[in-house]
ZASETI-218804 format. One line per field, with one value per residue: y, z, x of N, C-alpha, C, O, CB in turn; residue in one letter. Coordinates in nm, 3 decimals, padded with zeros to 5 digits, always signed. Each point is the difference from the previous one (the first is absolute). Glycine has a CB too. Layout:
<pts>
n_c2 (Y ...)
n_c3 (Z ...)
n_c1 (X ...)
ca_c2 (Y ...)
ca_c3 (Z ...)
ca_c1 (X ...)
c_c2 (Y ...)
c_c3 (Z ...)
c_c1 (X ...)
o_c2 (Y ...)
o_c3 (Z ...)
o_c1 (X ...)
cb_c2 (Y ...)
cb_c3 (Z ...)
cb_c1 (X ...)
res (a ...)
</pts>
This chain:
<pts>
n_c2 (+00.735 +00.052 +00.136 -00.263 +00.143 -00.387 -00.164 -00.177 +00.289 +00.086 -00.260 -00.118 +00.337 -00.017 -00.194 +00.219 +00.292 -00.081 -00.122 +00.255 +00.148 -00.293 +00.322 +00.279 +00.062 +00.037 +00.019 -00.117 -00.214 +00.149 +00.319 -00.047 +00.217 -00.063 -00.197 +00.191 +00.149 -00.315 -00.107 +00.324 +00.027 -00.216 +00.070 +00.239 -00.172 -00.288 +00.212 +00.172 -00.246 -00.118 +00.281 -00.187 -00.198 +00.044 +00.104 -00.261 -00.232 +00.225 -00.015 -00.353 -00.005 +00.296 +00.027 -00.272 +00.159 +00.229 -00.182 -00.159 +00.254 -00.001 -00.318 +00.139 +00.425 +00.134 +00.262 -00.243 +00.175 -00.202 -00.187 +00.253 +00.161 -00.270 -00.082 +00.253 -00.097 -00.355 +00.005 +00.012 +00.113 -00.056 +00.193 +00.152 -00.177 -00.042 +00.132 -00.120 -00.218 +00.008 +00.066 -00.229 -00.228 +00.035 +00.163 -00.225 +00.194 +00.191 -00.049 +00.020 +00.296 +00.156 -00.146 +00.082 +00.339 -00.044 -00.034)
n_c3 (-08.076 +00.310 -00.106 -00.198 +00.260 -00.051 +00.355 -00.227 -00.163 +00.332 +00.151 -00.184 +00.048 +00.390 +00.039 -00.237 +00.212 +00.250 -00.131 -00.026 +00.308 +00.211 +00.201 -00.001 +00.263 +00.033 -00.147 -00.104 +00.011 -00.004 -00.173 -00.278 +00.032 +00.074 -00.155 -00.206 +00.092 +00.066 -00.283 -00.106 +00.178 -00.028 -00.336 +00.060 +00.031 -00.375 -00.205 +00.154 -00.026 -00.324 -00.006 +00.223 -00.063 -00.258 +00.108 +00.185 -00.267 -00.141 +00.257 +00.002 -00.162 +00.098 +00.128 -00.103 -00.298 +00.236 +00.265 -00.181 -00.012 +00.351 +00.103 -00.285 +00.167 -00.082 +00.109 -00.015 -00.227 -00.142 -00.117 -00.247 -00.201 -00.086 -00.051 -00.315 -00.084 -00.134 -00.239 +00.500 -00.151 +00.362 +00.141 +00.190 +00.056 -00.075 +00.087 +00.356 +00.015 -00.028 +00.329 +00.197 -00.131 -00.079 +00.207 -00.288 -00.242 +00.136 +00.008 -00.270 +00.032 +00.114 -00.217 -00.252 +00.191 +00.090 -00.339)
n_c1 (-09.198 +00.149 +00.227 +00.157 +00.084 +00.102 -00.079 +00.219 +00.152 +00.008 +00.066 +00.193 +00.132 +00.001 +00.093 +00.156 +00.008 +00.038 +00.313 +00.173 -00.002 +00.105 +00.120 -00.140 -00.004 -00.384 -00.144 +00.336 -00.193 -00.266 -00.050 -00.116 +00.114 +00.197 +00.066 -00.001 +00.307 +00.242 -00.017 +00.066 +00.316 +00.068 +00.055 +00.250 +00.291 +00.003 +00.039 +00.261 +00.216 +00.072 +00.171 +00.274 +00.120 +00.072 +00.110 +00.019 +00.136 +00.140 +00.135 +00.104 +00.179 +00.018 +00.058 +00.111 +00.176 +00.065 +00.108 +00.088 +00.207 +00.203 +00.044 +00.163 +00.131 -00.320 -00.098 -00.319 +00.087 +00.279 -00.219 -00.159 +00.244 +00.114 -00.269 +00.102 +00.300 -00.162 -00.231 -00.118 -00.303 +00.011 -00.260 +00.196 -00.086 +00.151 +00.117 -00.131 +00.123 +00.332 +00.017 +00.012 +00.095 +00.246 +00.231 +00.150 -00.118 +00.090 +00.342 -00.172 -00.105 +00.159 +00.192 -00.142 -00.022 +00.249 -00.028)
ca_c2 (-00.106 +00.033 +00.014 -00.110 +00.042 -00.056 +00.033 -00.092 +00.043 +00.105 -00.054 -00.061 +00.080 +00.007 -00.142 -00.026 +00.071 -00.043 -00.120 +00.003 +00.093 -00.133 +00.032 +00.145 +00.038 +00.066 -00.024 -00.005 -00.164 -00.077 +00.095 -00.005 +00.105 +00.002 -00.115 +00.033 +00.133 -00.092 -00.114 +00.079 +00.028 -00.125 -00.010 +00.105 +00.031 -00.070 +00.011 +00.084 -00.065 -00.088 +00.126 +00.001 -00.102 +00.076 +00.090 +00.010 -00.105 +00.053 +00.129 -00.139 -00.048 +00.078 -00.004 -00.088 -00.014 +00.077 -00.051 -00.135 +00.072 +00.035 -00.108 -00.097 +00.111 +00.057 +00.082 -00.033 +00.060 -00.048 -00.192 -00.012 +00.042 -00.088 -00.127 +00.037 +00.070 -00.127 -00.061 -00.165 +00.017 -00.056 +00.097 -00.015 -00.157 -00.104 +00.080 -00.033 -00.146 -00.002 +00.065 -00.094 -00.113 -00.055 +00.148 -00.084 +00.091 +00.119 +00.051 -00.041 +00.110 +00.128 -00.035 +00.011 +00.143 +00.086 -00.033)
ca_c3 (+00.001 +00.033 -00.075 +00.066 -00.071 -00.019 +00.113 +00.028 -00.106 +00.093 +00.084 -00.048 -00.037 +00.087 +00.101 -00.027 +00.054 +00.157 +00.008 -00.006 +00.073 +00.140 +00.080 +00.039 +00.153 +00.017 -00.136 -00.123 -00.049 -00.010 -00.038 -00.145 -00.028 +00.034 -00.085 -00.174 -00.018 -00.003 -00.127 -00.104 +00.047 -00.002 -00.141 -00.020 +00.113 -00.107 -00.110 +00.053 +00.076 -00.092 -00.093 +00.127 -00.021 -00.117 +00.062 +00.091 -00.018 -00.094 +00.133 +00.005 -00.096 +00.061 +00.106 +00.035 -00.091 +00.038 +00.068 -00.076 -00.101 +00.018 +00.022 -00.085 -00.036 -00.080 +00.052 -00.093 -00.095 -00.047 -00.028 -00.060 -00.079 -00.075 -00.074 -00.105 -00.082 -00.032 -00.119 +00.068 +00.029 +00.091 +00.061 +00.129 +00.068 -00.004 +00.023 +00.126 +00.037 -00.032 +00.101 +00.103 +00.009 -00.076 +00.017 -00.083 -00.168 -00.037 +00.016 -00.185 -00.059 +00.031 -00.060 -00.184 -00.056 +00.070 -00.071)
ca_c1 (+00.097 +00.118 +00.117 +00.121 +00.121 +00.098 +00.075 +00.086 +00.132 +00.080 +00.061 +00.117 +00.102 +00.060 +00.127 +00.153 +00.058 -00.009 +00.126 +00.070 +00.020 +00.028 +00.151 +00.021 -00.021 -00.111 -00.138 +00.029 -00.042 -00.146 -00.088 +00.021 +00.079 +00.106 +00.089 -00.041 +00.099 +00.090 +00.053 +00.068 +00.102 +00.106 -00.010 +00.091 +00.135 +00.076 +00.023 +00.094 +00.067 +00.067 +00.093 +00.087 +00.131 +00.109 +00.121 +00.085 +00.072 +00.103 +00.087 +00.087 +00.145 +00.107 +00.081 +00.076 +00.123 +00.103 +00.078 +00.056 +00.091 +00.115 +00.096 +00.118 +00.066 -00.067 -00.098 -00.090 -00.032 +00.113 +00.007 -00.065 +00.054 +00.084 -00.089 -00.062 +00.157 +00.017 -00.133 -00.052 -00.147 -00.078 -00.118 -00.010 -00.016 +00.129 +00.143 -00.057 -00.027 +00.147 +00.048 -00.032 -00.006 +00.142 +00.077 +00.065 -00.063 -00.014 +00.202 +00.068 -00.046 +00.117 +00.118 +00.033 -00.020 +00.151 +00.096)
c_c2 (+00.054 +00.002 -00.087 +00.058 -00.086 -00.054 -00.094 +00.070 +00.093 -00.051 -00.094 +00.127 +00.052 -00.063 -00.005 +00.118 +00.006 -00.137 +00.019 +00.100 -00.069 +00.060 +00.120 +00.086 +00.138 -00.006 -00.008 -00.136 -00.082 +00.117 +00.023 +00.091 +00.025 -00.092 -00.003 +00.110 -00.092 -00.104 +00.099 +00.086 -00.079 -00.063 +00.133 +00.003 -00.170 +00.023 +00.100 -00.103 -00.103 +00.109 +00.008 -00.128 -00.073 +00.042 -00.057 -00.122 +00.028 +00.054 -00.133 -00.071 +00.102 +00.021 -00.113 -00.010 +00.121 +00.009 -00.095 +00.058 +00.091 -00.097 -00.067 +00.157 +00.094 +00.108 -00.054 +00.053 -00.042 -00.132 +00.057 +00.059 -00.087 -00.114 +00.108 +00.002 -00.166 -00.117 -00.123 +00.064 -00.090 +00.086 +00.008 -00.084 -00.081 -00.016 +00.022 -00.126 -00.061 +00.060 -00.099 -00.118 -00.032 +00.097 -00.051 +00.052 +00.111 +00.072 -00.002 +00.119 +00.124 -00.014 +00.007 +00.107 +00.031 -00.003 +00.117)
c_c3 (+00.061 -00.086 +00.018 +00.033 +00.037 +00.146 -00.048 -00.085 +00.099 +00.108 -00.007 -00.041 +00.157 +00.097 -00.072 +00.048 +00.170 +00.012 -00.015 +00.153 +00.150 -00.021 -00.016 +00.113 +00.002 -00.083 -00.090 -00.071 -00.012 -00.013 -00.130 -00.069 +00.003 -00.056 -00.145 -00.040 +00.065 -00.129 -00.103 +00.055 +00.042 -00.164 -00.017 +00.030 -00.084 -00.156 +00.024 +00.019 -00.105 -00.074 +00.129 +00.020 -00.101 +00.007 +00.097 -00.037 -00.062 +00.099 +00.057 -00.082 -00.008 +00.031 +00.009 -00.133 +00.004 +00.144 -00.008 -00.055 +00.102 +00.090 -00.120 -00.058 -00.089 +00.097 -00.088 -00.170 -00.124 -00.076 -00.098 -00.149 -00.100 -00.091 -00.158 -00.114 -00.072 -00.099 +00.153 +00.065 +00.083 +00.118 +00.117 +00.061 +00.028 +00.020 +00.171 +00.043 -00.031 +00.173 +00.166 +00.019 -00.050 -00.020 -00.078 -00.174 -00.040 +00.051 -00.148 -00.042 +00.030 -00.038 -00.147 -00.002 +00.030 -00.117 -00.190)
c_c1 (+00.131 +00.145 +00.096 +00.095 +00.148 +00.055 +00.123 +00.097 +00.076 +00.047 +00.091 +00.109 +00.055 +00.109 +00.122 +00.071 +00.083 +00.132 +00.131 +00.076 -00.014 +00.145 +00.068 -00.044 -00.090 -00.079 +00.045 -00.044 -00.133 -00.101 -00.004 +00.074 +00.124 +00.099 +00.019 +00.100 +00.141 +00.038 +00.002 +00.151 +00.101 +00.039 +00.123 +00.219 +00.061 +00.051 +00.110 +00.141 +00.048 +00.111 +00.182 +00.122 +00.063 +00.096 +00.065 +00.110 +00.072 +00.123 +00.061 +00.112 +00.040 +00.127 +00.082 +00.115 +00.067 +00.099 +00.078 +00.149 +00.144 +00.088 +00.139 +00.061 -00.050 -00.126 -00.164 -00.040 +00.123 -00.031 -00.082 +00.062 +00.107 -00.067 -00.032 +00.129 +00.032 -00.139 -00.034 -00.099 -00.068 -00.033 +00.048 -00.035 +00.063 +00.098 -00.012 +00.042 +00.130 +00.102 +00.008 +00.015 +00.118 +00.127 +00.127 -00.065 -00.007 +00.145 +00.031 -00.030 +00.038 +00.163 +00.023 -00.057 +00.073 +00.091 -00.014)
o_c2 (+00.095 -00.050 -00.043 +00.074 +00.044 -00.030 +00.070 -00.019 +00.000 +00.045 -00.041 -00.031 -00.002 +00.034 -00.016 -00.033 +00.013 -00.021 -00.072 -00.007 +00.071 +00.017 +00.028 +00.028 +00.110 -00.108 -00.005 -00.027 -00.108 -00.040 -00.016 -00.018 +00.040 +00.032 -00.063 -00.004 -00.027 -00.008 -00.019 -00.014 +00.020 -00.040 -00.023 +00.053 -00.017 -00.063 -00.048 +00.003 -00.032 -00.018 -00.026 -00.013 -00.103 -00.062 +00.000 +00.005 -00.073 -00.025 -00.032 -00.030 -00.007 +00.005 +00.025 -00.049 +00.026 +00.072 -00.022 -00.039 +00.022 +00.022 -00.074 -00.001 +00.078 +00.018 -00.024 -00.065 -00.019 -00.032 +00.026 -00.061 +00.023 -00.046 -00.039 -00.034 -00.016 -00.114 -00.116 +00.076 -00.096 +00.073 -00.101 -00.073 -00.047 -00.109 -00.020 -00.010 -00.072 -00.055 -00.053 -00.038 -00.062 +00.050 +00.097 +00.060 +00.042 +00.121 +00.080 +00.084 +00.077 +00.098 +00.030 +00.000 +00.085 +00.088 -00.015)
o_c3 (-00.052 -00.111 +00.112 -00.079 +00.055 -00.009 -00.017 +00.054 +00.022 +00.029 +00.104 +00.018 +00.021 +00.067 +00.055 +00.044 +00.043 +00.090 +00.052 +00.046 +00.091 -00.083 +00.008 -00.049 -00.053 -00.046 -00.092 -00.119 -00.047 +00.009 -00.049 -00.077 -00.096 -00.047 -00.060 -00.110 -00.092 -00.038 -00.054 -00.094 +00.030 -00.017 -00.015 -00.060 -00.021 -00.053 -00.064 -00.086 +00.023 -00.005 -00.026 -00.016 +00.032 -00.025 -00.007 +00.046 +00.020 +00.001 -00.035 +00.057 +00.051 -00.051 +00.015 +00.025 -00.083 +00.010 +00.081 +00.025 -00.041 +00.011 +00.013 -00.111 -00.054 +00.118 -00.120 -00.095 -00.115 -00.106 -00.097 -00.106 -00.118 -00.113 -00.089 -00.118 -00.118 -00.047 -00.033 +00.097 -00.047 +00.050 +00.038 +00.034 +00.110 +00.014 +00.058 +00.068 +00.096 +00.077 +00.053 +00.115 +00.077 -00.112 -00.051 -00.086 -00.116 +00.013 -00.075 -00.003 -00.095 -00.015 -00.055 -00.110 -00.087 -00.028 -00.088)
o_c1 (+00.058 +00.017 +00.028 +00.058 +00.101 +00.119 +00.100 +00.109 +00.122 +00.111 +00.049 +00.117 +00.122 +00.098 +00.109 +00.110 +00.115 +00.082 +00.085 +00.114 -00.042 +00.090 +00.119 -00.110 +00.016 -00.037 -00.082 -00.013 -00.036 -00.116 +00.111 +00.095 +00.065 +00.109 +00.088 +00.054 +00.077 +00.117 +00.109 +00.078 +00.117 +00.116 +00.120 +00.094 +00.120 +00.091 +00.094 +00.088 +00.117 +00.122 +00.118 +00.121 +00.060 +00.104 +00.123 +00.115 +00.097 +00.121 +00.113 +00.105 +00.112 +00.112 +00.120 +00.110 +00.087 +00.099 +00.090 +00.114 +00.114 +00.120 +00.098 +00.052 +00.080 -00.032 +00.014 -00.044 -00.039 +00.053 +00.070 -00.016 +00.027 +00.019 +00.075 -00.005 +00.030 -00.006 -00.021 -00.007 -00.061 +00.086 +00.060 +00.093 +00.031 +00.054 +00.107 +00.102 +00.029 +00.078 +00.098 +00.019 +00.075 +00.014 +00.055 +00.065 +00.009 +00.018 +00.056 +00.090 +00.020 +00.074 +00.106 -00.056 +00.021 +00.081 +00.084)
cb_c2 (-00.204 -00.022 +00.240 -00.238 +00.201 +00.172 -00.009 -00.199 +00.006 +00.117 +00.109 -00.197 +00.072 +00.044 -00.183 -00.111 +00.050 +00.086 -00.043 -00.080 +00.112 -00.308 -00.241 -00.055 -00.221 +00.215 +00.113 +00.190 +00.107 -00.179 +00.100 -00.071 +00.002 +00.057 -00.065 -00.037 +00.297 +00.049 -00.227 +00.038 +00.116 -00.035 -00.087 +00.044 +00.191 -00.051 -00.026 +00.169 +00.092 -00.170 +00.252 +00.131 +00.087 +00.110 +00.184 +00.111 -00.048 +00.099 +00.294 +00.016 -00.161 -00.018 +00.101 -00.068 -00.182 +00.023 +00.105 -00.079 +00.018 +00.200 +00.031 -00.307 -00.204 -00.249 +00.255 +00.033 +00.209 +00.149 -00.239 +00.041 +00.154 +00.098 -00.131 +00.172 +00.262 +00.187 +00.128 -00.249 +00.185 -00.274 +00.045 +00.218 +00.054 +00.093 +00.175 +00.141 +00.061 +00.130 +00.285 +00.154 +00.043 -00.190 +00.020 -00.284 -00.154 -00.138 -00.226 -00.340 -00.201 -00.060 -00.153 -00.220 -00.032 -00.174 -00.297)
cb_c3 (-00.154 +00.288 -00.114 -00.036 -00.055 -00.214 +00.220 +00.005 -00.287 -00.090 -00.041 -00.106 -00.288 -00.140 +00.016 -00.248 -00.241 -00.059 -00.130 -00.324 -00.281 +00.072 -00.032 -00.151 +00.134 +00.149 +00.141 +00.184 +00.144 +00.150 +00.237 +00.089 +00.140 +00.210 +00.224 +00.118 +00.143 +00.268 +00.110 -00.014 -00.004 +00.278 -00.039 +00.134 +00.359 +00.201 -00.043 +00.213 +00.203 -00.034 -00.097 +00.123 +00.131 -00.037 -00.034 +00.130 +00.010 -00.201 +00.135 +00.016 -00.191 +00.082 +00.083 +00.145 -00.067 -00.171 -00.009 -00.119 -00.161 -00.056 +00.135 +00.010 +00.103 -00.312 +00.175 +00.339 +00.287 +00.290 +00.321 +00.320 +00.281 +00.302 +00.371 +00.264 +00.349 +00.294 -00.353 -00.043 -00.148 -00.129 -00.150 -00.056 -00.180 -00.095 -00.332 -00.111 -00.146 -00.416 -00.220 -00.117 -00.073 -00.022 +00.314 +00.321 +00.119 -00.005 +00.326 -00.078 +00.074 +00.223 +00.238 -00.016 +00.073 +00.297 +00.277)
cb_c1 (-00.165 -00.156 -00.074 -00.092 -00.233 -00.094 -00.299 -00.245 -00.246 -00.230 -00.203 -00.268 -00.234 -00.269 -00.288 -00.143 -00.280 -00.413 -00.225 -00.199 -00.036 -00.263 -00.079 +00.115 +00.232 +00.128 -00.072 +00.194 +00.228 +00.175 -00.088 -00.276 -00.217 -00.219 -00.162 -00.334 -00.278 -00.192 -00.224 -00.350 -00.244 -00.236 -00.425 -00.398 -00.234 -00.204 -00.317 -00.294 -00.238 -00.351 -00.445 -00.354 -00.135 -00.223 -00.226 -00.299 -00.208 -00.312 -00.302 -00.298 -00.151 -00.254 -00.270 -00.314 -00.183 -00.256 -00.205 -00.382 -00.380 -00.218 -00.341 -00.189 +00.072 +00.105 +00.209 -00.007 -00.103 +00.075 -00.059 -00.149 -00.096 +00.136 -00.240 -00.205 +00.118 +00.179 +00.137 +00.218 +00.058 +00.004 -00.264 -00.103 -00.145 -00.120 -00.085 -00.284 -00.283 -00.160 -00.204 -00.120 -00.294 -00.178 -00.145 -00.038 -00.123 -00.300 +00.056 -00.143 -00.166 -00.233 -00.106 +00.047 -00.179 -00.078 -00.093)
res (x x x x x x x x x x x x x x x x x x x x x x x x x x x x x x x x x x x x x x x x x x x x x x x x x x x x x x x x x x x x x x x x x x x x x x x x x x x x x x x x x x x x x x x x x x x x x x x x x x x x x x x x x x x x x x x x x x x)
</pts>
């Protein structure tokens, strides 16, 4: 008696791979092997890359509340030092987005820590 072995489960696990791996250039996209070591490495450089852009978006507010901070005569490290000295508890981000968008709010807020 011959042997099962399932063709249709395996050839469904391949295509979803092969699918994911559309539009990758040369055999990365249609050879198995190859596409199988490509989609796990690609799995790898995402799970990496979420941890990453983290940092770089942190480093982003940053920078911009500290170009914000010395337009109003501070240095970044100074603002933050005051924000804590002053109990006003608000994240980078926000203090970012303040920065950029509403420079009128974030004058105020450099204004009631000065004080």
């Amino acid at each position: 008696m011959p042997r099962s072995v399932n063709h249709v489960a395996s050839r469904a696990r391949r295509k979803k791979i092969l699918k994911e791996t559309k539009g990758n250039f040369l055999a990365r996209k249609n050879v198995w092997t190859v596409a199988k070591n490509t989609y796990e490495k690609g799995l790898q450089y995402a799970y990496r890359d979420r941890k990453t852009k983290k940092r770089n978006f942190r480093a982003l507010w940053i920078q911009r509340i500290n170009a914000a901070a010395r337009m109003e005569g501070l240095s970044y490290s100074q603002l933050i030092g005051m924000l804590k000295k002053s109990n006003i508890d608000i994240n980078r981000k926000v203090l970012a987005d303040l920065a950029m968008n509403q420079p009128q709010a974030f004058k105020a807020i450099v204004d009631q820590v000065k004080k």
